[in-house]
C-alpha positions as CSV (number, residue, x, y, z in Angstrom):
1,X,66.1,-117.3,98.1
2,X,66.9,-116.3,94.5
3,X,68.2,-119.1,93.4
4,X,65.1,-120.8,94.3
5,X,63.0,-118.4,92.9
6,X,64.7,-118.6,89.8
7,X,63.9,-122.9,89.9
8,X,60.5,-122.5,90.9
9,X,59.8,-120.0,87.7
10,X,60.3,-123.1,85.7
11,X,57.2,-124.5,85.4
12,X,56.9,-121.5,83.2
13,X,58.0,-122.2,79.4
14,X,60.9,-120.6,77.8
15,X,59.1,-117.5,75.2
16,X,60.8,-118.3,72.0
17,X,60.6,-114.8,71.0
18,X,61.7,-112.6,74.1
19,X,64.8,-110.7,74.6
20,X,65.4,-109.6,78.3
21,X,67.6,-106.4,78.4
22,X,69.8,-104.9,81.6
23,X,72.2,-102.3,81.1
24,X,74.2,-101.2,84.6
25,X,71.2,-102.6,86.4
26,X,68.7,-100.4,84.8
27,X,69.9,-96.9,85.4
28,X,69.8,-95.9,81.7
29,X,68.7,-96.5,77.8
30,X,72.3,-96.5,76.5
31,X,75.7,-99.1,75.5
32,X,75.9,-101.4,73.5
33,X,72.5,-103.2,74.3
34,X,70.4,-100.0,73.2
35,X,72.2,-100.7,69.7
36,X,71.3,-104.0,69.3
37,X,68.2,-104.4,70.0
38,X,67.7,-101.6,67.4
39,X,68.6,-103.4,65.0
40,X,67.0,-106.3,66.1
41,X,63.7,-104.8,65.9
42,X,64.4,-103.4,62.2
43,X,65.4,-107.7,61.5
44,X,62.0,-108.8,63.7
45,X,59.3,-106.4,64.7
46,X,57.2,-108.9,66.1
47,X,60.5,-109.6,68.9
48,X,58.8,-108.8,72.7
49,X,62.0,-106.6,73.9
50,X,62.0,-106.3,77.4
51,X,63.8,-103.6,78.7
52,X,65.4,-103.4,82.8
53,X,64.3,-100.5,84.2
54,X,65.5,-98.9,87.4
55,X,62.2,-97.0,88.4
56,X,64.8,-94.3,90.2
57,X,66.2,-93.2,87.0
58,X,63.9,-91.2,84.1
59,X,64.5,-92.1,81.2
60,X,62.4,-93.4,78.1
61,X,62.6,-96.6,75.6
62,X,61.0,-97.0,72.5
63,X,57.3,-98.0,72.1
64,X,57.8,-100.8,70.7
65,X,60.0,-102.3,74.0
66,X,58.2,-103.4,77.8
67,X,60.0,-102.3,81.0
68,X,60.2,-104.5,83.9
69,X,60.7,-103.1,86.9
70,X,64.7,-103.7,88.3
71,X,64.5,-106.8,91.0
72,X,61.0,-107.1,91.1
73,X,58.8,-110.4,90.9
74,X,57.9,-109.9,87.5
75,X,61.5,-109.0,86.7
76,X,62.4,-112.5,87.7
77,X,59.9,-114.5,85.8
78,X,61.3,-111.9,82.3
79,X,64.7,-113.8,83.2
80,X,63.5,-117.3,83.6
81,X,60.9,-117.2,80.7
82,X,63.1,-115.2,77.8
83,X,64.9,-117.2,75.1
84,X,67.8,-114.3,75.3
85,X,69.6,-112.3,78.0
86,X,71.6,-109.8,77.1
87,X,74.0,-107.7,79.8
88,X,76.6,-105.2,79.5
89,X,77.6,-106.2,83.3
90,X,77.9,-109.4,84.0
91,X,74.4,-111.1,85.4
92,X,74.5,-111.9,89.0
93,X,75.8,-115.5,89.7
94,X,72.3,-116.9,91.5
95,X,70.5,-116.1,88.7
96,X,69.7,-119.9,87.1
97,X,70.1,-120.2,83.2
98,X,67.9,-122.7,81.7
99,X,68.4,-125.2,78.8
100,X,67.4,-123.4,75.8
101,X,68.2,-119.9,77.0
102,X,71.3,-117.9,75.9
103,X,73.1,-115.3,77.7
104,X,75.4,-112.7,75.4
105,X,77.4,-110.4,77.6
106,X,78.7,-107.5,76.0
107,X,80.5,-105.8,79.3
108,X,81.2,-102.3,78.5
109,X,84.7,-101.3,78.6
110,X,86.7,-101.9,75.4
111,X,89.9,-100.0,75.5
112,X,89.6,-98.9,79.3
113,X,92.3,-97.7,81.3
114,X,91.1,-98.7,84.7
115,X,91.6,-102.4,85.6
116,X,88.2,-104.7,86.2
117,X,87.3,-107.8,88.2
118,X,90.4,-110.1,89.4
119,X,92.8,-108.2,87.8
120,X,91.9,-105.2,90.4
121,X,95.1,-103.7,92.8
122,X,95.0,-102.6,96.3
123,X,92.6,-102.3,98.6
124,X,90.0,-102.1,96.4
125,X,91.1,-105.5,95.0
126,X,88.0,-108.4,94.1
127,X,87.1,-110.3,97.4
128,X,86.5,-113.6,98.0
129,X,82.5,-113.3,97.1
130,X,83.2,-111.2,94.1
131,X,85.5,-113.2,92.4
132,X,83.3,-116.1,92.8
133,X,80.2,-113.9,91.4
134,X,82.5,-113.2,88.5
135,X,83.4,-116.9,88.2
136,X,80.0,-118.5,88.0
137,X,78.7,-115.1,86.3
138,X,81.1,-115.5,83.1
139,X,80.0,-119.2,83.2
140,X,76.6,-118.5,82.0
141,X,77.2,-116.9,79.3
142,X,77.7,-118.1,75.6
143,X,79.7,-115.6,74.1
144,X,81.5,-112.2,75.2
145,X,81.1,-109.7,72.6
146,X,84.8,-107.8,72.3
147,X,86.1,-105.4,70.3
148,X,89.8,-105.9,70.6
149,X,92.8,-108.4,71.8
150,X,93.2,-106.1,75.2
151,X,89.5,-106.7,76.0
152,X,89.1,-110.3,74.9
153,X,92.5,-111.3,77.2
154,X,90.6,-109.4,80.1
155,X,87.9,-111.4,79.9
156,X,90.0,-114.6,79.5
157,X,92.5,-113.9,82.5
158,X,90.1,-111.1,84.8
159,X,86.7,-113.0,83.9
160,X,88.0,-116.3,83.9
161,X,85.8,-116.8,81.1
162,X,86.6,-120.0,79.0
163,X,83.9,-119.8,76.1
164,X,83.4,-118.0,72.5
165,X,84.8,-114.4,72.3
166,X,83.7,-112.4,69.6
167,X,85.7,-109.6,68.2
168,X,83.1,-108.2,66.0
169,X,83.6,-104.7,67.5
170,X,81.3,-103.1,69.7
171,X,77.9,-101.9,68.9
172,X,77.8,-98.9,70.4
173,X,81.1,-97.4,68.1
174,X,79.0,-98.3,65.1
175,X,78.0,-94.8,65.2
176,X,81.3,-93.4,65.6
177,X,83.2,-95.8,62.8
178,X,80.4,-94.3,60.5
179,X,80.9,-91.1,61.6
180,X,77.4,-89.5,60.1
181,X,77.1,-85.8,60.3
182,X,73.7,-85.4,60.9
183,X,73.8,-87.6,64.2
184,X,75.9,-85.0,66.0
185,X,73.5,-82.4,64.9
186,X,70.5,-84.3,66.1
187,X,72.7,-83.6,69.5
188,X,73.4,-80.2,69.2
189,X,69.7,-79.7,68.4
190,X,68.6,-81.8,71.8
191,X,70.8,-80.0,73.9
192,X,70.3,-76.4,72.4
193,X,74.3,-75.9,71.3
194,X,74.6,-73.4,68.4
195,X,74.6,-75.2,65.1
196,X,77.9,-73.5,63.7
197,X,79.8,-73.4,67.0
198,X,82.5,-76.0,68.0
199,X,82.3,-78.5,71.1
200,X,85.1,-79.1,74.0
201,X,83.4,-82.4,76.2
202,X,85.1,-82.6,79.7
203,X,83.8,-86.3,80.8
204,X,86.2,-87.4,83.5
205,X,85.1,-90.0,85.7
206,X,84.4,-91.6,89.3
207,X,86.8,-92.3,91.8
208,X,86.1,-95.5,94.2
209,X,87.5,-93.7,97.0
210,X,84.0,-91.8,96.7
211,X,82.1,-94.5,97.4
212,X,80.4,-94.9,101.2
213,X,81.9,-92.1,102.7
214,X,80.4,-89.6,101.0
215,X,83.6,-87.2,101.1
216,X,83.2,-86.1,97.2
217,X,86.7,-84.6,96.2
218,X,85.5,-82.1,93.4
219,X,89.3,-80.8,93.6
220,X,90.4,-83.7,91.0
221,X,88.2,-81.9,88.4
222,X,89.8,-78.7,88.4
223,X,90.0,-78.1,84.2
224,X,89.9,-74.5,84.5
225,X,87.0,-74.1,81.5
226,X,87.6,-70.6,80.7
227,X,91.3,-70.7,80.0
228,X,90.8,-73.7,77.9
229,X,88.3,-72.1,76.2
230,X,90.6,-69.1,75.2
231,X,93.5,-71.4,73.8
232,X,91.0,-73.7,72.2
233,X,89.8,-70.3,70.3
234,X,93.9,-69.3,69.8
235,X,94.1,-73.1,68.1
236,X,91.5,-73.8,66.1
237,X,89.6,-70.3,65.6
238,X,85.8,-70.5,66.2
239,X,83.1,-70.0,68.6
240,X,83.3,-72.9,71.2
241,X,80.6,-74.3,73.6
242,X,81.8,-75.5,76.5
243,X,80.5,-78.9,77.9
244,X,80.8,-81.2,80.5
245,X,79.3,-84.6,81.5
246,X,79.7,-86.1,84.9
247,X,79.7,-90.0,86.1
248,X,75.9,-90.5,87.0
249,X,76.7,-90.9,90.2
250,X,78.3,-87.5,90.8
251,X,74.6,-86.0,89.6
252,X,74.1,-84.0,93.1
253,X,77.1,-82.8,93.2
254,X,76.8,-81.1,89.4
255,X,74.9,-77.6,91.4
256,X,78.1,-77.1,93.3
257,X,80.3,-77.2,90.4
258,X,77.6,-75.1,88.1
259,X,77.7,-71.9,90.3
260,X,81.5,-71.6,90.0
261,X,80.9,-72.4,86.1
262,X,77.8,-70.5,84.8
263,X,78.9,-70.8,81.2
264,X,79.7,-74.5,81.2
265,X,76.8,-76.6,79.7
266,X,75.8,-79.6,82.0
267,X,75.1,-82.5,80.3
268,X,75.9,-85.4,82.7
269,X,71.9,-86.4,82.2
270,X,71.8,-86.7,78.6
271,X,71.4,-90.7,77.5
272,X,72.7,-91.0,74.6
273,X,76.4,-90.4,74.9
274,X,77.5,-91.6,71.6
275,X,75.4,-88.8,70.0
276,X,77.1,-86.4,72.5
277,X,80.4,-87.5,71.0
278,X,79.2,-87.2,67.1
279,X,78.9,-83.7,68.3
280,X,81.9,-82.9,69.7
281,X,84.8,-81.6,68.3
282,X,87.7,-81.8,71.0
283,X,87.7,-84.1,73.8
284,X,88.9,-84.3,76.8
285,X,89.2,-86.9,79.8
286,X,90.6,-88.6,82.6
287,X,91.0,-92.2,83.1
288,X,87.2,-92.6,81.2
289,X,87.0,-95.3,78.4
290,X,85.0,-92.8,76.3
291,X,88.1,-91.1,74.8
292,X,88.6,-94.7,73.2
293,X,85.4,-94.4,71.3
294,X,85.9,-90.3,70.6
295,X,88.8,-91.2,68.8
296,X,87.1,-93.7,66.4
297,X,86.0,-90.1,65.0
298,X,89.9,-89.0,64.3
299,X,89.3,-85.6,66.9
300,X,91.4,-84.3,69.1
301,X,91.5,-86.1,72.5
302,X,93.6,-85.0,75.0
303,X,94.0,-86.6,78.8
304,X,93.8,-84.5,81.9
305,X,94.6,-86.1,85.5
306,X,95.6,-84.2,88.4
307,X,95.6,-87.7,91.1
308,X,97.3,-90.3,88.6
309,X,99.9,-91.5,91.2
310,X,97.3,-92.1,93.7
311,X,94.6,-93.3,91.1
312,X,97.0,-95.9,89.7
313,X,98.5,-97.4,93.4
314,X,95.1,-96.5,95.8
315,X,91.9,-96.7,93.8
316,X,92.1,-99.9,91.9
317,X,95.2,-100.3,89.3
318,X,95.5,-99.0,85.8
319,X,96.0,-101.2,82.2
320,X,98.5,-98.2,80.7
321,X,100.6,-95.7,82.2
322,X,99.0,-92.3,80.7
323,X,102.5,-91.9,79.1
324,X,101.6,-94.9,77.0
325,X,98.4,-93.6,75.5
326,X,98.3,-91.9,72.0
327,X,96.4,-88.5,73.9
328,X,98.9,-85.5,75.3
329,X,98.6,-86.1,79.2
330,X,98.2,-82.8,81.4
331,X,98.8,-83.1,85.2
332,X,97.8,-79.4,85.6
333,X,96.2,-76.3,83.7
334,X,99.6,-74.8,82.7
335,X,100.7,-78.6,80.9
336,X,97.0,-79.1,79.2
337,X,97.7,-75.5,77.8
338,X,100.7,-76.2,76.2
339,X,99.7,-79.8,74.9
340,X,96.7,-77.7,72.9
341,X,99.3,-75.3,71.5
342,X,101.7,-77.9,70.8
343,X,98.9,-80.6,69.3
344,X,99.9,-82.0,65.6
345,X,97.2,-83.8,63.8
346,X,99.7,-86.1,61.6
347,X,101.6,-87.4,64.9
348,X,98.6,-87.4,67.2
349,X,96.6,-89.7,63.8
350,X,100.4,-92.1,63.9
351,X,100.1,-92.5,67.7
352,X,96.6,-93.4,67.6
353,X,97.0,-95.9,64.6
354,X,99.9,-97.7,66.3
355,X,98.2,-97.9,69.5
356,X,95.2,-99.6,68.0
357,X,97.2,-101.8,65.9
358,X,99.1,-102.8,69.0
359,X,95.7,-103.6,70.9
360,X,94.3,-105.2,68.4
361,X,91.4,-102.9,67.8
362,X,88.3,-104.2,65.6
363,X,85.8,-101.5,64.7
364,X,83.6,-102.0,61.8
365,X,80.6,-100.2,61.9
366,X,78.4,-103.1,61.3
367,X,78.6,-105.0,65.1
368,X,75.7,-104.3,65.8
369,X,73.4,-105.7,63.0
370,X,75.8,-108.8,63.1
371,X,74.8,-109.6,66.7
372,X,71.4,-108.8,66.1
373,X,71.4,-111.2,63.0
374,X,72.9,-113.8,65.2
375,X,70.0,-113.2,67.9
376,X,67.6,-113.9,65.0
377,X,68.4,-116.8,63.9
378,X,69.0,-118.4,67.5
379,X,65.3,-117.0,67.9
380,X,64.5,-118.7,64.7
381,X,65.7,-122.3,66.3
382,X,68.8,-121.9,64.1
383,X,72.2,-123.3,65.2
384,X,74.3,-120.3,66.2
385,X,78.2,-120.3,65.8
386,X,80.0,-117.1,67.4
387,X,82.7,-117.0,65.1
388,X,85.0,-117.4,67.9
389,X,88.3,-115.1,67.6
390,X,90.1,-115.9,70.4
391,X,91.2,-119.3,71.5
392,X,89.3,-121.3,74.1
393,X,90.4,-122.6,77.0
């Protein structure tokens, strides 16, 4: 039905200068996409941005962007008619890509612990309609935008993808490779945090077991705040806010878990996360990718995991044992208080070096403008090359 609906839209032209946006299927104004298009508009403010939006989330987009409603009718002729698509998941494989169109896929996972597509374990592992969504997905698309060898080989072997990867970095680390003050306080101002305290961000993530049954297992986020609060204050000196920010999709549960933590600060519904971690001085997660972009800022990060065992052989598969990663791993309140008393800047800094040299990590602050200039010029009927960093097969 789709599929057809995406052929008959042809008898519409292609608009040379629109850029149709989807970010996790609408649900927020964030990643790498929010970045670009930025920048984009700074390069060509005449550019109609049109921006996926999933009318059961609030949020807000600039002015100068149009929303489409998520998988309505217009939603589909934005697709058929835009000279770009742009996705930091990969577009659904009946969608139709026409002559003349390009598709940049950013995905939205870099350095991520938890394994992704064909290269999923277990019973959760890719079925047979998946892993041909993935196929004929990744086939669309021009170019995958990467931002290290770890991720580019993932989307070679778990993406089958067999096009242009471009390890310019990611856009939405920009921030964090620049490392600019006054974005953190822009944060701390939004959010009501005290100017001169410091920040601990707890941002662990979702399990899959979670998903359908609706038996929510809070117990695997049992950081006990408090006590990490007085040995943060032991460590570093300082006044400390305490912080926490949930998987969107553990929103109703976030109640339950602020009664038995009145002085934790909730901020699972703040978009922009990369401001959250300019403002943050220590963090701390499970098996969440965002520890890889905290530590772009040279903070202390430190892992915290009570279910690894049973995360790593039920839920899906892991990349890294947490041994492997340059952050002190805690199984249990007692261990994460004796990794903050024990924590060395100089070793933790070598660790982190050598594990980014080892995964080929490529942040340069700049991604985002360079993607944007390449958008540009395809909008300009230029030629665009990707630069291509990783062979193709």
């Amino acid at each position: 039905m789709i599929i057809a609906l995406f052929y008959l839209l042809r008898i519409f032209p292609i608009k040379k200068n629109k850029v149709l946006v989807s970010v996790s299927a609408g649900r927020n104004y964030n990643d790498n996409q929010k970045y670009i298009m930025e920048e984009l508009h700074k390069l060509c403010p005449d550019i109609d941005i049109v921006w996926v939006k999933d009318p059961r989330y609030a949020y807000e987009v600039p002015s100068w962007m149009r929303i489409v409603r998520w998988r309505s009718l217009r939603y589909f002729y934005e697709y058929a008619t835009a000279k770009i698509w742009t996705n930091n998941c990969l577009d659904p494989d009946y969608y139709v890509k026409r002559k003349g169109q390009m598709y940049v896929e950013t995905w939205h996972g870099g350095l991520g612990i938890k394994k992704v597509s064909r290269d999923i374990e277990g019973k959760y592992a890719t079925q047979k309609r998946q892993i041909s969504f993935f196929k004929n997905a990744s086939d669309m698309a021009d170019v995958f935008i990467s931002n290290s060898d770890h991720l580019s080989k993932i989307y070679r072997r778990a993406f089958r993808f067999h096009g242009p990867i471009w390890k310019c970095g990611y856009p939405k680390n920009d921030m964090l490779v620049l490392n600019d003050p006054e974005e953190g306080l822009k944060a701390r101002k939004e959010l009501g945090i005290p100017l001169n305290n410091k920040v601990l961000l707890y941002a662990p993530t979702w399990r899959l077991s979670f998903s359908g049954n609706h038996q929510i297992d809070m117990n695997v986020y049992s950081l006990d705040m408090q006590r990490l609060k007085k040995v943060l204050t032991e460590k570093f000196g300082g006044e400390w806010t305490m912080v926490i920010r949930f998987h969107p999709s553990l929103r109703l549960y976030v109640k339950d878990y602020q009664k038995t933590h009145p002085d934790v600060m909730d901020v699972t519904d703040y978009q922009d996360m990369q401001r959250l971690l300019m403002a943050t001085d220590v963090m701390i997660s499970d098996y969440s990718s965002c520890i890889f972009d905290a530590v772009l800022r040279r903070i202390p990060c430190f892992t915290y995991a009570t279910d690894f065992d049973q995360y790593k052989n039920e839920e899906r598969g892991v990349y890294y044992e947490m041994e492997e990663l340059p952050f002190l791993y805690a199984t249990n309140n007692d261990e994460l208080e004796q990794n903050v008393k024990a924590f060395n800047e100089e070793d933790y800094l070598k660790r982190w070096d050598a594990f980014a040299l080892r995964m080929g990590l490529n942040e340069t602050g700049h991604s985002a403008k360079d993607i944007a200039k390449k958008m540009a010029d395809f909008l300009d009927g230029e030629k665009v090359i990707w630069n291509n960093n990783y062979p193709i097969i």
